[in-house]
N, C-alpha and C positions, 0 to 999 in steps of 0.2 A: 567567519562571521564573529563578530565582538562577542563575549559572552552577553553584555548588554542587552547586546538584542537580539538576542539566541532566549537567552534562561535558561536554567538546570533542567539537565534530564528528568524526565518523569518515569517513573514505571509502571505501568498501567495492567491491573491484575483483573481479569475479566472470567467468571465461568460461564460456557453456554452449552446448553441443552440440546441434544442430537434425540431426536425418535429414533430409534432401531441399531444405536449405537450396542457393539457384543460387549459382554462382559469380559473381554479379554481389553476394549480397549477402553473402558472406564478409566477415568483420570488421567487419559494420555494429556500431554502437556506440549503446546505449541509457543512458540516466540516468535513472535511477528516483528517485522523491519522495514520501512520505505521511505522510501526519497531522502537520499542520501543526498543528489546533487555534489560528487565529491569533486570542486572543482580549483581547487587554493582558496574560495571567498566564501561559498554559502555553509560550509562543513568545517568545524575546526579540528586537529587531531587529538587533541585532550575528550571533545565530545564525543569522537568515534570510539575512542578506545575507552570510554565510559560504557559506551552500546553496548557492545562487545564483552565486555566484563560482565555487565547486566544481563546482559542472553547468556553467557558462560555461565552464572550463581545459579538461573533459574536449573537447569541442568534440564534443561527440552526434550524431549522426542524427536519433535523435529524442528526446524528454522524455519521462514518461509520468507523471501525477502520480495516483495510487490512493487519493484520497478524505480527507474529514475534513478541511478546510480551515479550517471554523467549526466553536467549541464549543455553543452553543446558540442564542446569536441570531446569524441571519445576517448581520446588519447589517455584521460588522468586513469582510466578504469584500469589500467597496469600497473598501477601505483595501489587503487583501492585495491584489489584482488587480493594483496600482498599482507594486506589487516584484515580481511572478511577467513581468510585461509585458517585464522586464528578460533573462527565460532568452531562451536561444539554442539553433537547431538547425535543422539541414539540411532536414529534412522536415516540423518542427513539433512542436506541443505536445500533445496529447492527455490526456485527465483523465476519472478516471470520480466517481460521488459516493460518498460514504461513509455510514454511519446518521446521523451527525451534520448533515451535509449537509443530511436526509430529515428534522429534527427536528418542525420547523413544519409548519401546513399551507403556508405562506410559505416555504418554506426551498428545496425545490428547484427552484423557478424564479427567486428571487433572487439562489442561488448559480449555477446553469445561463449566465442573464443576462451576471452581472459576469463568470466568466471567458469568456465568448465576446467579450465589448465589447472582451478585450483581444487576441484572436486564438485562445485557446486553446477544442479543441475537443474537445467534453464529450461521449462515448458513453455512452449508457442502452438496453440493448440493442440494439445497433447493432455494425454492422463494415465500420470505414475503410479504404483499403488507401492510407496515407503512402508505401510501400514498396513498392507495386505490389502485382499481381495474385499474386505467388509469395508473399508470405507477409501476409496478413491481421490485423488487429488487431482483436479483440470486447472490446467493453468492456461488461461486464453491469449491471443494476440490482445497487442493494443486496443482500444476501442478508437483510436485514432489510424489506425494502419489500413492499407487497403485488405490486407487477411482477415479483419475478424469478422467473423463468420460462427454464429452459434451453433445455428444445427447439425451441421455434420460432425460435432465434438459432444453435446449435449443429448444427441439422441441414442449415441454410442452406450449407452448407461440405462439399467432396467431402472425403471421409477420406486422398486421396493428395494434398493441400495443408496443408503444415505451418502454425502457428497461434501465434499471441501471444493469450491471453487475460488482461483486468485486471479482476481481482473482489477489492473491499474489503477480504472475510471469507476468512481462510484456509480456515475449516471447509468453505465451497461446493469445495473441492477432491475429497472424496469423493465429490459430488452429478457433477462431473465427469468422474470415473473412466469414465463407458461413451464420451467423445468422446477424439478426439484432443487432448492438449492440450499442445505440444511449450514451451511456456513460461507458466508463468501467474503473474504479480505480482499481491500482495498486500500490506496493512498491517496496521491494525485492533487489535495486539496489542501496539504500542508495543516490542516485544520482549520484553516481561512486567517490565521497567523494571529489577527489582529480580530480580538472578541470583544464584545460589549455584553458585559456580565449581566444579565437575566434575557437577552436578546438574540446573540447569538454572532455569526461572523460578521465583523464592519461591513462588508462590502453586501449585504442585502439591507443595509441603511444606504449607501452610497449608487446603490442602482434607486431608488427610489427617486435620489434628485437628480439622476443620469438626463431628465430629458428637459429638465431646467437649470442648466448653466452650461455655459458659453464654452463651445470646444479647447479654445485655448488654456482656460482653468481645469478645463473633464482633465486634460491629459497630461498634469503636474499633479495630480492629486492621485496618492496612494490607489491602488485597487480598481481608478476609474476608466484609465485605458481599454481602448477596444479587446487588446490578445488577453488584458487579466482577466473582462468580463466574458470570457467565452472559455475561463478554464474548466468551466463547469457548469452545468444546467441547477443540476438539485442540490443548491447549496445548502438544503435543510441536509445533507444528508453528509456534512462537512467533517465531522468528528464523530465516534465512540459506536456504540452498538444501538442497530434499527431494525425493526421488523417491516420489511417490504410486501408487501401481500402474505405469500404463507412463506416466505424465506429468511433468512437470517443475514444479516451483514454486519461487517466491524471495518470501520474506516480509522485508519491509523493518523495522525496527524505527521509522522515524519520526521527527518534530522537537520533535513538541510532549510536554510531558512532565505527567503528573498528580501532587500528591504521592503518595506522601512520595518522589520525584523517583527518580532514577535510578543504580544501581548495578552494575556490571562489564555496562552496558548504554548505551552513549553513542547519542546521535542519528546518523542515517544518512542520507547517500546516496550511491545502490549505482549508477554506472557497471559495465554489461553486455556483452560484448563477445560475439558471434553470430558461431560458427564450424560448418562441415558437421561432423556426425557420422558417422567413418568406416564403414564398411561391415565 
């Protein structure tokens, strides 16, 4: 993608508040990563290896990369593995997959594969503990796959152990609402690409006139297509850090960019910085 219509990386430095976080992991330090889409068009390799460099300086804890690595064939994810091999971090890599990931029937064990070949470890309803036994990592299936399935991963966990969860789809944040969920990353939304500064992502301006004009116009116009409008339900919940009930989420805005590319919406990655929440 042009830098045009990409933009400069951003860095996005966020602290968030854990109840019953130990004192042993005060100040742990995460770097979040997603939607690479590394496909020759939506990813350029000067941007990736910008990423890269950026999650290198912060010097993490741990990585966390939330899905969408491939845009439809999985094939290029042998090519990206071979740049992502390069992050760094105390504790490791961790990654869950994305829909695009899920495209093929080939796709998510091709994608699964490459990034384990190179160290990094893939969660598909599963929970790690990098970090030890105090505070837990789930990383869910897709919210688009026939596997995901909350409860039998979320009940797994006593409710007085605080929790990192990485689910794709910010929408699964609702379906989340009855567990504990003291952090949850997400991607999926690109950040809605294209923003209208005090308003929020174009396309909750452009669903508004969705059901007055004429099909033929809906479906040349940016973000009005039927598959863009069904990327996602809660488009308020499109970029940065939100409180969902009593849970916590951070929705990354992502690397890889789709046209008509990206505006007052640069690519990200979000270094996290994990502090107790006072009493």
């Amino acid at each position: 993608m042009h830098w045009l219509l990409t933009g400069p990386l951003s860095v996005e430095e966020v602290t968030v508040a854990i109840a019953g976080l130990p004192a042993s992991l005060q100040g742990t330090k995460l770097v979040q990563m997603s939607d690479l889409h590394y496909d020759g068009l939506r990813l350029s390799e000067a941007l990736l290896e910008q990423a890269i460099a950026a999650s290198n300086r912060a010097e993490p804890d741990l990585v966390l990369l939330t899905g969408d690595y491939v845009t439809d064939d999985p094939a290029p994810i042998h090519q990206l593995v071979l740049r992502l091999k390069h992050l760094q971090s105390r504790a490791g890599i961790y990654a869950i997959l994305g829909n695009h990931d899920i495209r093929y029937r080939r796709s998510k064990a091709e994608v699964t594969s490459a990034l384990t070949s190179v160290g990094i470890h893939v969660l598909w309803n599963e929970i790690a503990y990098p970090l030890g036994q105090a505070l837990p990592l789930v990383g869910l299936a897709d919210y688009w796959s026939s596997e995901f399935n909350l409860a039998p991963v979320m009940s797994q966990l006593n409710a007085d152990v605080p929790r990192i969860v990485l689910s794709h789809n910010p929408d699964t944040a609702k379906l989340l609402e009855q567990w504990r969920v003291d952090l949850q990353l997400s991607g999926h939304t690109h950040g809605g690409q294209v923003i209208v500064p005090g308003v929020g992502p174009a396309i909750t301006l452009y669903k508004g006139l969705h059901r007055h004009l004429p099909k033929s116009i809906r479906h040349c116009l940016p973000f009005m297509r039927k598959d863009c409008a069904k990327v996602v339900r809660h488009w308020e919940w499109a970029q940065g850090f939100y409180q969902v009930g009593n849970n916590q989420m951070y929705v990354n805005r992502g690397l890889g960019t789709y046209l008509p590319g990206r505006l007052f919406c640069p690519p990200e990655v979000t270094v996290i910085v994990l502090v107790a929440k006072s009493s």
